[in-house]
C-alpha positions in Angstrom: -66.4 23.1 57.2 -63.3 22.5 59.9 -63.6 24.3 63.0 -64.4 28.1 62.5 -61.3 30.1 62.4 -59.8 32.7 60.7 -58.7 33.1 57.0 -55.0 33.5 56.6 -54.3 31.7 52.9 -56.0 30.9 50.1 -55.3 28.3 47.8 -56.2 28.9 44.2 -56.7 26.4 41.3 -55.6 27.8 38.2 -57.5 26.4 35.1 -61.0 27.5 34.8 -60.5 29.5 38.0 -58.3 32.2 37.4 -58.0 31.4 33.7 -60.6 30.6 30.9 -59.1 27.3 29.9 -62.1 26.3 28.5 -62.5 29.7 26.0 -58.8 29.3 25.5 -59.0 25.5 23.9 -61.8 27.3 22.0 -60.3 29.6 20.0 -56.9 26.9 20.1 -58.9 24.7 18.0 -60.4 27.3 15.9 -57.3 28.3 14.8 -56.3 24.3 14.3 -59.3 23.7 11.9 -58.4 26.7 10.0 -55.1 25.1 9.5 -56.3 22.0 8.5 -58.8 23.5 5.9 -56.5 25.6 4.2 -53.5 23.3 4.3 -54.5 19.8 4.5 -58.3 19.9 3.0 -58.2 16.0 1.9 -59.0 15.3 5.7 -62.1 16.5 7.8 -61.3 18.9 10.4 -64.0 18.7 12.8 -62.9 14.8 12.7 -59.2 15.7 13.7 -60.1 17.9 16.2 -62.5 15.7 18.0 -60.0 12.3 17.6 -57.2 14.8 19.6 -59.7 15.5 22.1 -60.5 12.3 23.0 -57.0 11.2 22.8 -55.8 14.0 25.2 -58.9 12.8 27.3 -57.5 9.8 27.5 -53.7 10.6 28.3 -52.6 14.2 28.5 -49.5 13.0 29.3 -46.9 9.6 28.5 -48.1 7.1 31.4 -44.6 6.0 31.5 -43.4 9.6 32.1 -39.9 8.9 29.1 -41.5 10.7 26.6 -41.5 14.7 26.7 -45.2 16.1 26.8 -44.7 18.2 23.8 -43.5 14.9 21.7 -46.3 12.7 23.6 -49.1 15.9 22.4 -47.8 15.8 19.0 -47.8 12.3 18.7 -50.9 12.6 19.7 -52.2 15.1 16.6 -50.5 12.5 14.3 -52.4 9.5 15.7 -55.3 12.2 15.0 -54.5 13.0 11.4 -55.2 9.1 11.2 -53.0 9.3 7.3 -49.4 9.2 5.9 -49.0 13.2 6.5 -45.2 13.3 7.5 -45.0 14.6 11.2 -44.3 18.2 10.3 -47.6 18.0 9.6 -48.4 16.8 13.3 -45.9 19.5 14.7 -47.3 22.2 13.3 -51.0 21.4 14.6 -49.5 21.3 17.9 -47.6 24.6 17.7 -50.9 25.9 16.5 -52.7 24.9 18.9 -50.3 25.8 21.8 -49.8 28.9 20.3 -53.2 29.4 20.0 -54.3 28.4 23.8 -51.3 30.4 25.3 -52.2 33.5 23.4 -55.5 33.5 25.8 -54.4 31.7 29.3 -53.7 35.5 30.9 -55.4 36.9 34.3 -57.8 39.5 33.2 -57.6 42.9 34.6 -59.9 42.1 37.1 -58.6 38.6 38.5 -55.4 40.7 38.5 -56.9 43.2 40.2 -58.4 40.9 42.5 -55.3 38.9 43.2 -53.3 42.1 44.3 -56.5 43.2 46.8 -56.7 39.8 48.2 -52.9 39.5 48.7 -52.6 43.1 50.8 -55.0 40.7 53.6 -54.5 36.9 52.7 -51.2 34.8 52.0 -52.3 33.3 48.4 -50.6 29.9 47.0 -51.7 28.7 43.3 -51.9 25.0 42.7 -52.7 23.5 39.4 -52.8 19.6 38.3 -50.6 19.2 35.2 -47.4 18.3 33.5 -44.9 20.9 34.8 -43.8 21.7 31.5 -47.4 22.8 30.4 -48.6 24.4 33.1 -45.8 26.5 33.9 -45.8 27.8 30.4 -49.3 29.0 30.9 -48.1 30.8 34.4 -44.9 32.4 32.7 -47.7 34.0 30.2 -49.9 34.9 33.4 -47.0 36.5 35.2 -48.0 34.3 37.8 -45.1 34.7 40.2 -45.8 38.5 40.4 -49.5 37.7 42.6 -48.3 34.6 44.5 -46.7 33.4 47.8 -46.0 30.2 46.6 -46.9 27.8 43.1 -47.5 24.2 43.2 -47.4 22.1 39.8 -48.7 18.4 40.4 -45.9 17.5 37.9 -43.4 18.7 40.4 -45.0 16.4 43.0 -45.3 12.9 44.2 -49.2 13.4 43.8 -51.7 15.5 42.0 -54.6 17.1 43.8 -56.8 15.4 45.4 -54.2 13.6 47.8 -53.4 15.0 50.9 -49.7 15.1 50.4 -49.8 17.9 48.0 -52.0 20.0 50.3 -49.5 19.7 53.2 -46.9 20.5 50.8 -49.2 23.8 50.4 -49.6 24.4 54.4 -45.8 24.4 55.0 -44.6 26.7 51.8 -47.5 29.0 53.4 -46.5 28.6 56.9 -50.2 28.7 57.5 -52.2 25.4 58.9 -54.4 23.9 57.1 -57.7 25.5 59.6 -56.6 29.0 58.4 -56.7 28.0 54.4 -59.5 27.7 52.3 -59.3 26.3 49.2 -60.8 27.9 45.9 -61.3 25.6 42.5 -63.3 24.5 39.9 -62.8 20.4 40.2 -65.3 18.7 42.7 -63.1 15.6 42.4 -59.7 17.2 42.9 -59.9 20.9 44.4 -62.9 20.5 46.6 -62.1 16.3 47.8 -58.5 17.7 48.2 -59.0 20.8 50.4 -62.2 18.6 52.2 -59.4 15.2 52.7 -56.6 17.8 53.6 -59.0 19.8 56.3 -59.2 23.3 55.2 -61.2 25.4 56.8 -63.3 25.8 53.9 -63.8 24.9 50.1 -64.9 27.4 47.4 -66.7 25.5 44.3 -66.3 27.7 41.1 -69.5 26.9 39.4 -70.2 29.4 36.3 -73.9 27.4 35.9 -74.6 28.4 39.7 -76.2 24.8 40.1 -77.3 23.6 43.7 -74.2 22.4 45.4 -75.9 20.4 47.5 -76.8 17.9 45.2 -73.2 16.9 44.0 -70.5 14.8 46.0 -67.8 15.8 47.3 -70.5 19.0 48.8 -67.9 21.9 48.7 -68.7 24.4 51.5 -69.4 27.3 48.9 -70.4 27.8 45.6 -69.9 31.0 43.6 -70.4 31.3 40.1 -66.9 33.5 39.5 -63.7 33.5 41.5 -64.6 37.4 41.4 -67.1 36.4 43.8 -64.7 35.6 46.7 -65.3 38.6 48.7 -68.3 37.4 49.7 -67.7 34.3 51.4 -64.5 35.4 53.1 -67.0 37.9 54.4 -69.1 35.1 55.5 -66.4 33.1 56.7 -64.8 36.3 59.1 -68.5 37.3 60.2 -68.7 33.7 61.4 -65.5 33.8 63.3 -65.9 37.2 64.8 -69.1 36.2 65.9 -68.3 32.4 67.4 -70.1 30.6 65.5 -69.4 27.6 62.7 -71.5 26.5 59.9 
């Protein structure tokens, strides 16, 4: 952790931090496969599914950056359907599946709840990896703007998270150095490297299995098992500071 000193900001990952992405893609591709079965049952959809994962895996986005990322993800479902459908096939397994996620990327009550606590106290930023396109259509559904000081999409930015740059881009929207933010997130390798590179004062690992964080690299500073759990370790963080001492 960076010198002790007072929390004035925190930065918050969005995906699987705020938002059950994970739960989301879920019921996304539930409602794909039914799709497939009822319209298009010459193909298996288990198989379609899983080829569109692995090909969003691979490249969520164009690595050029010419072709729009709803044409590169629908490109990506026909490359999937692996056959001669015609590409209104592909287009309507994407708006499906969009649909489908979008209908369940919201804050629940509590985060909501949470959020509008936190920000009475703390200065809060939200910063999420992604193309802009895609990731402010899941904030627009959120209502995003309503619980934030400041948004940050990596699309927007000459680097995603973990690079410093984007952090500092963070510090001066905030107005708040980077020893008075902590940084909150679900990513070891981008939210926790990022704020730990960038020298927050401390990082917050979002870990739903609640697995020793002391085992894994980059170490994040905390580990709670929901963002709901926050309270906590600002506590920790302010008794440490009222009381001079550092971790």
């Amino acid at each position: 952790m960076a010198a002790a000193g007072k929390v004035s900001a925190i930065i918050f990952d969005l995906d699987n931090t705020l938002i059950d992405t994970r739960n989301a893609d879920f019921f996304a591709f539930k409602q794909v496969k039914a799709v497939l079965r009822s319209q298009f049952a010459e193909v298996d959809a288990d198989d379609v599914v899983a080829a569109f994962r692995k090909y969003l895996a691979e490249a969520e986005k164009d690595p050029n950056e010419v072709i729009p990322v709803d044409e590169w993800r629908t490109e990506l479902w026909q490359r999937a359907l692996n056959s001669h459908h015609p590409k209104d096939a592909a287009v309507l397994l994407y708006r499906t599946w969009m649909s489908g996620r979008l209908d369940h990327m919201t804050f629940s009550e509590e985060v909501k709840g949470l959020l509008r606590r936190l920000r009475q106290r703390y200065k809060l930023l939200l910063m999420t990896n992604g193309p802009s396109a895609i990731q402010r259509l899941k904030m627009a559904r959120c209502g995003a703007d309503e619980y934030f000081n400041g948004i940050i999409v990596s699309g927007e930015q000459p680097h995603p998270k973990p690079d410093v740059s984007i952090f500092r881009t963070a510090f001066e929207m905030l107005d708040v150095p980077a020893e008075h933010c902590i940084m909150v997130g679900d990513c070891l390798s981008t939210d926790i490297q990022g704020g730990l590179d960038a020298g927050c004062l401390a990082t917050v690992w979002i870990d739903p299995k609640e697995q020793n964080k002391e085992i894994f690299f980059p170490s994040p500073n905390y580990s709670i098992a929901s963002v709901m759990e926050i309270d906590k370790v600002l506590d920790d963080i302010n008794t440490s500071v009222a009381a001079g001492t550092s971790q």
